[in-house]
VOGU-3710 file (C-alpha; in Angstrom, 3 decimals, decimal comma):
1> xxxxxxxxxx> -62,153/-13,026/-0,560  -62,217/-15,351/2,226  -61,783/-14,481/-1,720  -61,115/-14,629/1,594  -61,395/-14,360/1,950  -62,889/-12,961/-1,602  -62,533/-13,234/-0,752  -62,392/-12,183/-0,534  -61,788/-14,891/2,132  -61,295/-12,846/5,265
11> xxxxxxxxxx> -60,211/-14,243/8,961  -62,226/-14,034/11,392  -60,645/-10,821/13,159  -63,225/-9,604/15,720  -63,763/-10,223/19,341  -65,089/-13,060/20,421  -69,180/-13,406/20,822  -70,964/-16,100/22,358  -72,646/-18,205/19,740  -75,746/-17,863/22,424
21> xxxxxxxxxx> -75,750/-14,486/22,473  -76,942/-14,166/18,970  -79,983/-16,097/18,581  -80,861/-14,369/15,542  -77,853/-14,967/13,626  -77,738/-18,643/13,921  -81,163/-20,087/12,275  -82,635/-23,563/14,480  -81,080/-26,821/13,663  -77,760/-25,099/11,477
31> xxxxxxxxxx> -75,163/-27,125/14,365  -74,498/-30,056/12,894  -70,551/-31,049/12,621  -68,544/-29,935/9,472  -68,135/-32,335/6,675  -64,060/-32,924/6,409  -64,582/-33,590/2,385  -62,589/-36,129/0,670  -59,490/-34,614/-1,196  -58,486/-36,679/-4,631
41> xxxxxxxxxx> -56,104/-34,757/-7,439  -57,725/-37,414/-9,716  -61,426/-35,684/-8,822  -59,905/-32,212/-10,682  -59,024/-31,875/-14,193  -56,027/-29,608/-14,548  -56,891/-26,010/-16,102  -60,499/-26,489/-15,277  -62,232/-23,246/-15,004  -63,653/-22,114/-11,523
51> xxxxxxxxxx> -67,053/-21,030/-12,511  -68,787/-21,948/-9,834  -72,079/-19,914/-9,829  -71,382/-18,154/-6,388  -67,504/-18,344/-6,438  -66,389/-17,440/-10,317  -62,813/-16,613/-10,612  -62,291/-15,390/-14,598  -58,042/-14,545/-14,425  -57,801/-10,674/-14,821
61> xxxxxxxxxx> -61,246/-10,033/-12,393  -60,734/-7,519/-9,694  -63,286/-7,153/-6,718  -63,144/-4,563/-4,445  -65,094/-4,091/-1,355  -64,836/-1,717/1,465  -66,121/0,355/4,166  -65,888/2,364/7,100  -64,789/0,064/9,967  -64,732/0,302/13,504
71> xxxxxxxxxx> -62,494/-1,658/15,796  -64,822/-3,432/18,660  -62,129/-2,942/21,466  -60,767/0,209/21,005  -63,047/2,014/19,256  -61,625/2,893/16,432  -62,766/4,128/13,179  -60,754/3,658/10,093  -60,949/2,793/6,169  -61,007/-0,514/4,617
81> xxxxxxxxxx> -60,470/-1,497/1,302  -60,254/-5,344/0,358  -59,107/-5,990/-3,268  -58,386/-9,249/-4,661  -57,529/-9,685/-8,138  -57,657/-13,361/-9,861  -53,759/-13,940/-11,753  -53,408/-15,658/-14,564  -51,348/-18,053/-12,080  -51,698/-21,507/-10,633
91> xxxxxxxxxx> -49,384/-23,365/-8,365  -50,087/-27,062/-8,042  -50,970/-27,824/-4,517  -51,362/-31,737/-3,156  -50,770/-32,253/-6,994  -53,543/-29,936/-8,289  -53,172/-26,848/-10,266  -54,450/-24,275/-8,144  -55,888/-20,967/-8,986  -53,917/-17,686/-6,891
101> xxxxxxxxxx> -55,658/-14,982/-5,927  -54,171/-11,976/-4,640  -56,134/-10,243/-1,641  -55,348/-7,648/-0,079  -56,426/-5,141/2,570  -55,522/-1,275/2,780  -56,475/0,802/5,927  -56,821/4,327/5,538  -54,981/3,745/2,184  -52,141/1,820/3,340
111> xxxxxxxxxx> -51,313/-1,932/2,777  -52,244/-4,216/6,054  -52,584/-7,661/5,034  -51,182/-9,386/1,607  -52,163/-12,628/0,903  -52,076/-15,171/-1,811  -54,879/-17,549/-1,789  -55,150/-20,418/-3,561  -58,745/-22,093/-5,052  -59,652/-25,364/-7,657
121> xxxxxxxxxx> -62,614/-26,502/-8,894  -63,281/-30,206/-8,701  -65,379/-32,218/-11,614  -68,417/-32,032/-9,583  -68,029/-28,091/-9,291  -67,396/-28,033/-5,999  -64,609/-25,344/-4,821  -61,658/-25,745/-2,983  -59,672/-23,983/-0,839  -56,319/-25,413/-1,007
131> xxxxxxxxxx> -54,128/-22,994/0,878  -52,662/-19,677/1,300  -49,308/-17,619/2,086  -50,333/-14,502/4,261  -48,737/-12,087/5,812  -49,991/-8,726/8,357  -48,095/-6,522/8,193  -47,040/-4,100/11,989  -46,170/-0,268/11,205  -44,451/2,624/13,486
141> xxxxxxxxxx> -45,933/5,560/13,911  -44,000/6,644/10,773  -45,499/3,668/8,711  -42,987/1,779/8,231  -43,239/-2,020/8,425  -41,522/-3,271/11,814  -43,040/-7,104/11,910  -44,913/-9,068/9,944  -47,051/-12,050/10,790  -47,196/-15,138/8,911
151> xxxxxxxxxx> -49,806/-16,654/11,194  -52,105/-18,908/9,304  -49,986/-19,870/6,198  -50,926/-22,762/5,177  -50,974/-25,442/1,939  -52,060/-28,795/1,455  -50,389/-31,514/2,183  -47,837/-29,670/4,242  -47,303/-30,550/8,266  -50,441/-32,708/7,776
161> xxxxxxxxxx> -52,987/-29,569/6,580  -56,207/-30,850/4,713  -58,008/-28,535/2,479  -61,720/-27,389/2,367  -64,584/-26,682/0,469  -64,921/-22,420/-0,518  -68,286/-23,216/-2,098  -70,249/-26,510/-2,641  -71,642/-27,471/-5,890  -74,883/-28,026/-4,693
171> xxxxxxxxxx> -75,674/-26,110/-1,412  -78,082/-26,996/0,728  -79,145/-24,784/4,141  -78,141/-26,671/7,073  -74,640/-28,174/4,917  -71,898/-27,504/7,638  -68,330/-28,100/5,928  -64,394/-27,559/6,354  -62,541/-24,654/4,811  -59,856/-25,369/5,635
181> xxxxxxxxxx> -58,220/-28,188/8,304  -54,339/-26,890/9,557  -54,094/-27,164/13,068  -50,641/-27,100/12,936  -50,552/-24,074/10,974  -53,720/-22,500/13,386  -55,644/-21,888/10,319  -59,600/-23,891/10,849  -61,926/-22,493/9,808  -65,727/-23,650/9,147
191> xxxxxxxxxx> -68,499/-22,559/7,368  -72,729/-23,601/7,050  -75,284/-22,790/4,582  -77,613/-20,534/6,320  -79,598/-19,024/3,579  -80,568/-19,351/-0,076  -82,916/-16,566/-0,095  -81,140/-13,481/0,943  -81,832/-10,373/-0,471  -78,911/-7,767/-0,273
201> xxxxxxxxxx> -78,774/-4,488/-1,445  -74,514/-3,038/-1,762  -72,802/-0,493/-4,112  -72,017/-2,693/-6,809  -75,884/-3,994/-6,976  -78,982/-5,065/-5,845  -79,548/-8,627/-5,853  -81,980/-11,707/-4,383  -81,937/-15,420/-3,706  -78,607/-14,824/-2,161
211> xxxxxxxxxx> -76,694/-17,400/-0,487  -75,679/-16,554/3,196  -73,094/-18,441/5,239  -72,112/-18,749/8,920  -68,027/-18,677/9,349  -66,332/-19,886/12,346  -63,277/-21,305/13,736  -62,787/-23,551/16,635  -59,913/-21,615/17,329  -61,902/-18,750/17,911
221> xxxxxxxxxx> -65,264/-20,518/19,143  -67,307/-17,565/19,870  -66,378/-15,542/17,095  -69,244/-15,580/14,124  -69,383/-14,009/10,436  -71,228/-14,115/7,937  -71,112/-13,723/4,102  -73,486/-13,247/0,971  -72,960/-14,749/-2,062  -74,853/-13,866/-5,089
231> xxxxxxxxxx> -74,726/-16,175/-8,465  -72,466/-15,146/-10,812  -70,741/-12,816/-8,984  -69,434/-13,841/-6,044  -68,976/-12,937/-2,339  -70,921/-9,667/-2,015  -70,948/-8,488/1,246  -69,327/-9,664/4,662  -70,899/-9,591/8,330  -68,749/-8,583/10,888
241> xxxxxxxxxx> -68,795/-8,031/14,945  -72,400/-9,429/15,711  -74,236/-7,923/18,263  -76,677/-9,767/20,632  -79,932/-9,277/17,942  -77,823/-10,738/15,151  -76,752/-7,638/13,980  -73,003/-6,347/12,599  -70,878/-3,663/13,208  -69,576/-3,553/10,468
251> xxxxxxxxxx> -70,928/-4,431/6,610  -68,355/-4,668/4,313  -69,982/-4,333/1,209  -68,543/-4,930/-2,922  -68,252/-1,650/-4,821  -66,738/-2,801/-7,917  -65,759/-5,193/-9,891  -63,362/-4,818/-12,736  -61,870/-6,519/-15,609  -57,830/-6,220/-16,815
261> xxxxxxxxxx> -56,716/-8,045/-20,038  -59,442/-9,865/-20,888  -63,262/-9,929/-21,407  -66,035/-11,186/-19,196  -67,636/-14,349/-20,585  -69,824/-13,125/-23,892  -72,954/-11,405/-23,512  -71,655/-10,283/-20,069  -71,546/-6,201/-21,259  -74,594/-4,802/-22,033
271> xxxxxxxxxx> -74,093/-1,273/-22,245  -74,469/1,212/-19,633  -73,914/1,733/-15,955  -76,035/-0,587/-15,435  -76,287/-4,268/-16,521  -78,370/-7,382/-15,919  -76,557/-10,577/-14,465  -75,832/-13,105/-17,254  -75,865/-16,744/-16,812  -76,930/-16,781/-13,278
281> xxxxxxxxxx> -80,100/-18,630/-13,260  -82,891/-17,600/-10,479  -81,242/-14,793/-9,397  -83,216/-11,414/-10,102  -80,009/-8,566/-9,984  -78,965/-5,181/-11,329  -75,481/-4,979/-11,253  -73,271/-1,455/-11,432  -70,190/-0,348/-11,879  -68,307/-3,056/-14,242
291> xxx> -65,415/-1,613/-15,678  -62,518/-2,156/-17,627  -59,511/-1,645/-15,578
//
């Protein structure tokens, strides 16, 4: 997710849009450069818990999101389903133990992109993206896989790559910060703090004082995201294809979120369809849809 991807931590897949064409999106005085942060294995403590108020990752937690999507080129319209599931796994990156979280993306039901992303949490509470191994995946007409791109694979301390912040500890609007720095491995991108008072309104919820970011990559310099993140949850929806008033194509909203082998933190269940967020200080939510996988 992003959790990319998270993300879901997603890339930034859409055509490119000038920055100055969306006015809107962009609020006055959010340009100033990205912060490279300072990486130090001695700032983590190994087996720390990532609880990060907007980026949790409890092992056994799977978030899906997904939505109708339309390609801006061709046209388009297809299914998209991101899950990402936190394992139970680390892998020690530039000598930290890193948290893996497998994301990936089904269209119309069948597998596109599968990626293992890797995240730590620093004694401050600040996040870190510290790699990830990704693959996309081409299919014939028959669907069956006949290439598969690696682009963007990446890890810490490999072929020079520096990693990033995924969420501050203490976000400010107008904080502009590195994801991720891999030139050699064409993986860069960037995020600011645009927002801390959001409100968003997506299957799994309805929530306030969100936190909104701006994503880009100097690889792709006209190409803009954005993404909501609401305490103790996590990435909640995703921005994508901005038109010239500010506006997406597509939302890709979360619609669940799910639990395998182990419990929420306590007091998290509350009976019900529907609960009330726990432990997430000044944010007014109704969440839905937490199950037990």
């Amino acid at each position: 997710m992003n959790r990319h991807s998270i993300p879901v931590r997603r890339r930034l897949l859409v055509s490119a849009l000038l920055l100055s064409a969306a006015p809107m999106l962009v609020p006055a005085g959010l340009n100033a450069a990205p912060v490279v942060p300072e990486f130090s294995p001695a700032n983590f403590t190994p087996g720390a818990a990532i609880d990060n108020p907007y980026f949790p990752l409890v092992p056994g937690t799977i978030f899906r999101e997904s939505a109708q999507v339309t390609d801006p080129d061709t046209g388009l319209s297809r299914f998209e389903e991101d899950v990402n599931t936190v394992s139970f796994s680390t892998v020690t990156i530039g000598g930290v133990p890193a948290r893996a979280v497998h994301a990936q993306v089904f269209f119309d039901g069948v597998l596109g992109e599968d990626t293992q992303d890797y995240y730590a949490q620093d004694k401050s509470g600040n996040v870190w993206y510290l790699g990830e191994d990704t693959a996309e995946f081409t299919r014939d007409a028959q669907g069956n896989i006949i290439d598969t791109d690696t682009t963007g694979t990446w890890r810490a301390g490999r072929h020079g790559d520096l990693p990033g912040f995924i969420m501050p500890a203490n976000p400010t609007i107008g904080f502009s910060y590195v994801q991720e720095h891999a030139p050699a491995d064409n993986a860069e991108d960037q995020a600011q703090i645009a927002s801390l008072t959001e409100t968003a309104s997506v299957p799994f919820g309805d929530f306030t004082n969100v936190l909104k970011t701006i994503e880009t990559s100097p690889l792709e310099p006209d190409v803009v995201e954005a993404k909501f993140y609401a305490r103790g949850v996590g990435e909640i929806l995703i921005w994508e294809n901005i038109d010239d008033a500010g506006q997406p194509l597509n939302r890709i909203p979360l619609v669940s979120v799910s639990v395998t082998s182990i419990p929420l933190p306590p007091g998290a269940w509350a009976g019900g369809a529907t609960i009330a967020l726990i432990g997430a200080a000044g944010c007014a939510c109704r969440m839905r849809r937490l199950t037990r996988a």
